[in-house]
N, C-alpha and C positions, 0 to 999 in steps of 0.2 A: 504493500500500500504506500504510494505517495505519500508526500507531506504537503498540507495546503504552503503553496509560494505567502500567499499575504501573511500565513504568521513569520515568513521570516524576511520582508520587504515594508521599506517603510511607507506612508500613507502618501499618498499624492493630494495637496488643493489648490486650485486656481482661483487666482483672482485675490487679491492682498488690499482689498478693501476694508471695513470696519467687521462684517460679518465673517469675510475668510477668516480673516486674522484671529477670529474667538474661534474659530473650529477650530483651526490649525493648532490652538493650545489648547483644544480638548482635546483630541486626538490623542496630539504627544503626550498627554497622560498615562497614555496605554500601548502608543508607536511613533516611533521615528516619524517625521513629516517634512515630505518638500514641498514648497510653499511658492506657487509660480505667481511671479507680477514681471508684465509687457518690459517696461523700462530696468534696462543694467544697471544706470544711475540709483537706482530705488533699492534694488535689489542688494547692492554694496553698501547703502546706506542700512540696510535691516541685519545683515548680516554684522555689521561693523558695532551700529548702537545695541544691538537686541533689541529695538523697539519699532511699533509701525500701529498709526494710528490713534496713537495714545496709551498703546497695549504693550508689557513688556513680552516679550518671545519666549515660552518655556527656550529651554535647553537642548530639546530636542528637533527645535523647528529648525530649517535647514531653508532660505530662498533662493531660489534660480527664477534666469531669464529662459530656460530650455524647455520649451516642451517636450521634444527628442529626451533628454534628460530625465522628465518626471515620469513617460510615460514607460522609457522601457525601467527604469528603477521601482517604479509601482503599480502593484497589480491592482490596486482600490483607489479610485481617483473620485474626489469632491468637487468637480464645480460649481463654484461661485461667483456667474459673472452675468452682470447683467444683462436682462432681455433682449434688447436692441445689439449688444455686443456676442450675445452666445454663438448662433448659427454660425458667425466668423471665425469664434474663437472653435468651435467644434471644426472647421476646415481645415485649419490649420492642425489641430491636434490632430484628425484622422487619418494622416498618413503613418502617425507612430502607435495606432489602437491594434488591438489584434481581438481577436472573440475570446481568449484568457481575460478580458480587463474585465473588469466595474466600477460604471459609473455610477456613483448616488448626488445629484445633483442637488442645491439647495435655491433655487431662482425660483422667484415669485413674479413673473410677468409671462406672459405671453409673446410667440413670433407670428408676424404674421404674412402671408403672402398675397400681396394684390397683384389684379392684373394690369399691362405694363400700360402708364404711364397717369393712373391711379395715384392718391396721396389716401391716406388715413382718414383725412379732413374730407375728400371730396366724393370715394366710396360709399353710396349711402346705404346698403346695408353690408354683414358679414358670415356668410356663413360656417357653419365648423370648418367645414373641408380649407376654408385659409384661414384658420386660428388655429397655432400649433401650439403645443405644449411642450415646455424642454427636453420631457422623456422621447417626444416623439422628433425631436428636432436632433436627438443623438442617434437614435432609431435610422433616422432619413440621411446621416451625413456618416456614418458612420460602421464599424463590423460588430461593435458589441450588444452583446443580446443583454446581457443581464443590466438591466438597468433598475433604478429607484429614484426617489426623490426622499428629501428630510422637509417638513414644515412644525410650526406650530410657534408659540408664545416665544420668540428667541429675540427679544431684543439684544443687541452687540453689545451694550454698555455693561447690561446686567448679566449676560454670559459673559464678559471679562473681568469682572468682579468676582465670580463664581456664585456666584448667587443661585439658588435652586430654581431649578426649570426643568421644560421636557422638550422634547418635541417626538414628530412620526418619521420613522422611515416607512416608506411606502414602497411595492413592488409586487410585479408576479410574482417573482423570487423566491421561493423561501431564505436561499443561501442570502441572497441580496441584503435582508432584513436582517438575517443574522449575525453578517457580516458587519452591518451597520451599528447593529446592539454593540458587539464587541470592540467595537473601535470608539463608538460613543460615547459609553455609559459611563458614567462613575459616582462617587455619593453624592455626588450634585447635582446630577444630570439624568435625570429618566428617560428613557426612552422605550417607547409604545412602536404598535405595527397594525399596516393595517395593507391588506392587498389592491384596495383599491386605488391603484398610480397615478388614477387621470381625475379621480375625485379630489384626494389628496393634492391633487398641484391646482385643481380650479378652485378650490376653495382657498390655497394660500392667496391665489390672485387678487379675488373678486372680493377679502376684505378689506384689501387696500382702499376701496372704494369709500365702506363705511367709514375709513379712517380718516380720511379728508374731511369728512363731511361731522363727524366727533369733532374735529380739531377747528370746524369752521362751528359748532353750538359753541363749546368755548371760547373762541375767540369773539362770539358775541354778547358773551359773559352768561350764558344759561346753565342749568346746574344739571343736577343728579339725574330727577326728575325725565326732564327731554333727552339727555343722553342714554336712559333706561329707554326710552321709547323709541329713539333710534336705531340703537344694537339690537333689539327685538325684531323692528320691522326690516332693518339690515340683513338679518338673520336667515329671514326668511325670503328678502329678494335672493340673495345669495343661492338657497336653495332650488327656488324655482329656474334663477337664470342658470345652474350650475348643470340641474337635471338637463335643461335643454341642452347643455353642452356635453353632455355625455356622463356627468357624475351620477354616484352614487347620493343618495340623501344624508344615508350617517356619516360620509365623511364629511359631512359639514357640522354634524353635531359632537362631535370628539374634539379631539387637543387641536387639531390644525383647522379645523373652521372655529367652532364657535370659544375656544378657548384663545387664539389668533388673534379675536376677532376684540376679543375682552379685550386683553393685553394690547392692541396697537390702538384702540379706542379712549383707552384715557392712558394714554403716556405722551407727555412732549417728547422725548426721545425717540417716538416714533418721526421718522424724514414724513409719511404721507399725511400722521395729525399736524403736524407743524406745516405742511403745504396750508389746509386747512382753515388754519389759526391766521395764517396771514394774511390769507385772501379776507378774512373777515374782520379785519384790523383795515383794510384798506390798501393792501398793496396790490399791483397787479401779476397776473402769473408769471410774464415773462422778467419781473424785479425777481420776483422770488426764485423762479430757473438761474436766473445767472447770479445767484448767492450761494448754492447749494453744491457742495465739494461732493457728494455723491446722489445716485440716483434716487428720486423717489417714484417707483416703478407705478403706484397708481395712477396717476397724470396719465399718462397711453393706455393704459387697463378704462380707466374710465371710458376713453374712445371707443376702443377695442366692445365691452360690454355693452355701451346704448347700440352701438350697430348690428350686434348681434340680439339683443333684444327686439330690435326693430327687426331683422329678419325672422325669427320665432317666435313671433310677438306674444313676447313674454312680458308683463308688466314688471317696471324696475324705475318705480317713480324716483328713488334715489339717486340713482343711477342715471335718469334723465335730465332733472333737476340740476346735478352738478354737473352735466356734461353743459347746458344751458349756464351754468356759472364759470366755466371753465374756458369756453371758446364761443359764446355766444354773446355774454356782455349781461346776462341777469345778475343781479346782487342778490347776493347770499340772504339777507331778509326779503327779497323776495320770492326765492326759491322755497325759504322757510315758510312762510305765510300758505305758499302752496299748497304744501306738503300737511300744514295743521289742518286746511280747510278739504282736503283731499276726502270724501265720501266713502270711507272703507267700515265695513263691517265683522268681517269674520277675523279671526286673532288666529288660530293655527288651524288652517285647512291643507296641509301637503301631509297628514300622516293617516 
């Protein structure tokens, strides 16, 4: 009998932004980890301080500019790299994948595919067949079958803190899942499992939505109260737009929807409440885009889900409402006004 290669190779993650950077020291908890970020300047710099992001580097993290590098050195590769960037970054890796790897991805956005000469903005509706999901964007560029995704309550600040938290790996996998416990877990860190891949990653998506829109009641000073009423009815667009997109329902009631959904809903330290908050303070999006040192994946998701609502018409008044505050020119109190005098009756009809 073999030895499995990943117990004796260390962990591969991409992408040395605020969330790599806390896996990459989870990991090393439990394995060796090369830590890939684009620029060599960056790279020499983390290597040199032990620090990146405001995070100091276990001992074990290791950064390179290689992808050649990370991939034949590791058989379990994290990426963490944003929606707009993955499909690319998946090109480039794909010449060094073999069907031996796995990937368990942790991106919360969608790719999507128009046709040619198409914008986001001008597309007016979308349907699934060009809204992809990362799983299936490594699937399309790539030889490796076992794939996964990780979601749920993981803000960066408070996983480098170590602060207790969980999140899902998800997969057909079994080994996939497994693989992920074991590299994951530790007494700080739970990690759950759940097979459904594509529920799992539509519901990391599609809270980002409610979280803007938390960070925009905030910032108009509203309290407890309306932001319980929010995350409820959040909850619940989430579900119905998620089914039409191909999910499962409980994976929106577990740790990576509805527990995601807590946790990015009243945290400033969330990037999508803090878009949110500003908009409803009075700034405009494109202020707040170019203040922002990393992504906030809901901003395109927003898009991305009215037009796909609009195609499956699926009702997703939050969803539409801030796509209207977003690129259309409605003010946040008027979207809210909306949204209070909006005629709904039933409280939970999808079960």
């Amino acid at each position: 009998m073999t030895s499995n290669p990943s117990s004796e190779k260390p962990a591969g993650v991409i992408g040395a932004g605020s969330f790599g950077t806390a896996i990459a020291n989870i990991i090393a908890l439990n394995r060796p980890v090369l830590l890939y970020a684009r620029d060599a300047q960056a790279v020499e710099r983390i290597n040199r301080t032990r620090e990146n992001r405001g995070q100091q580097l276990h001992d074990h993290v290791t950064a390179t500019n290689s992808l050649e590098q990370l991939a034949q050195q590791c058989y379990v590769i994290f990426p963490m790299v944003p929606s707009q960037h993955f499909r690319a970054m998946m090109k480039k890796l794909s010449p060094h994948l073999h069907p031996y790897h796995i990937l368990i991805h942790g991106t919360k956005g969608f790719d999507i595919q128009l046709p040619e000469g198409e914008t986001l903005h001008s597309v007016a509706t979308l349907s699934r067949a060009r809204v992809k999901t990362m799983s299936e964007v490594i699937r399309e560029e790539s030889v490796v079958v076992r794939i996964g995704c990780l979601a749920g309550p993981n803000l960066a600040r408070e996983l480098a803190q170590r602060q207790p938290g969980a999140t899902v790996v998800a997969s057909h996998f079994k080994e996939v899942i497994q693989t992920g416990k074991r590299l994951l877990r530790n007494d700080r860190f739970q990690v759950y499992e759940n097979a459904d891949i594509v529920g799992v990653e539509i519901a990391g998506v599609l809270k980002n939505i409610i979280a803007i829109a938390s960070g925009a009641l905030s910032g108009l000073g509203y309290g407890e109260n309306a932001k319980g009423l929010l995350i409820s009815r959040g909850a619940v667009e989430m579900v119905y737009l998620g089914r039409a997109l191909g999910g499962d329902t409980r994976a929106f009631l577990g740790v990576a929807g509805i527990g995601d959904l807590v946790t990015t809903c009243n945290s400033p330290m969330s990037r999508n409440f803090s878009v949110g908050y500003r908009l409803a303070k009075g700034e405009s999006l494109a202020q707040i885009l170019a203040s922002m040192e990393e992504v906030a994946e809901g901003i395109n998701t927003v898009q991305i889900a009215k037009k796909c609502a609009d195609h499956y018409k699926v009702r997703a008044l939050v969803t539409d409402r801030l796509y209207k505050v977003l690129f259309e020119g409605m003010t946040v109190e008027e979207a809210l006004d909306f949204l209070m005098r909006f005629p709904l009756s039933a409280d939970i009809d999808f079960i």
